[in-house]
N, C-alpha and C positions, 0 to 999 in steps of 0.2 A: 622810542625805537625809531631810527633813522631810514630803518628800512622797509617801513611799511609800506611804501608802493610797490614791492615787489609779491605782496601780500594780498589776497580779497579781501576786504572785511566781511568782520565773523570768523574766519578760521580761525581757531585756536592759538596759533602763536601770535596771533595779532592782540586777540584778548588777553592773552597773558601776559603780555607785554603795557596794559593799560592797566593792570590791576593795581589798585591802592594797596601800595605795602606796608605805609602807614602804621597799621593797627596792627600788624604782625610782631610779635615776641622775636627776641634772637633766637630762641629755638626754633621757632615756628619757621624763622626763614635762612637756620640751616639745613633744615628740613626739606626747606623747597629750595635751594641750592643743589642739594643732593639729589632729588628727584631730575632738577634738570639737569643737571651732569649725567645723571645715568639713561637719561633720554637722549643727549648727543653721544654718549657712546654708544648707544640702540641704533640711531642714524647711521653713524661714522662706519657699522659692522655692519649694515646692510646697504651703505655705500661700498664700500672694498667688496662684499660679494658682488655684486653688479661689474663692478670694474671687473672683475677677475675673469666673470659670465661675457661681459664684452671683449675683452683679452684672448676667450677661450674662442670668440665665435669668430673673432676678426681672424686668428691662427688657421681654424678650419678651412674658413672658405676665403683665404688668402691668395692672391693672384700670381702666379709663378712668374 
């Protein structure tokens, strides 16, 4: 992963990204292909609420 400076170590996507896949089945790791796809659409859905929540507040208290 290239982008582990953007990262602490120890958190989670750091570890996951160091893990031996090695020994993993192709089931096994479409398994975890699928778990991490449905974890960046987890993100990607509570990044568009945030945007949406910043859209609404920037609207509000917008400067005439």
């Amino acid at each position: 992963m290239d982008d582990e400076d953007d990262f602490k170590p120890g958190e989670p996507i750091v570890e996951i990204g160091r893990e031996d896949l090695d020994p993993l089945s192709l089931d096994e790791l479409d398994k975890r292909v699928a778990r991490l796809r449905a974890e960046i659409v987890r993100v990607e859905a509570h990044k568009a609420g945030k945007s949406s929540h910043l859209s609404a507040a920037d609207a509000l208290f917008k400067k005439s």
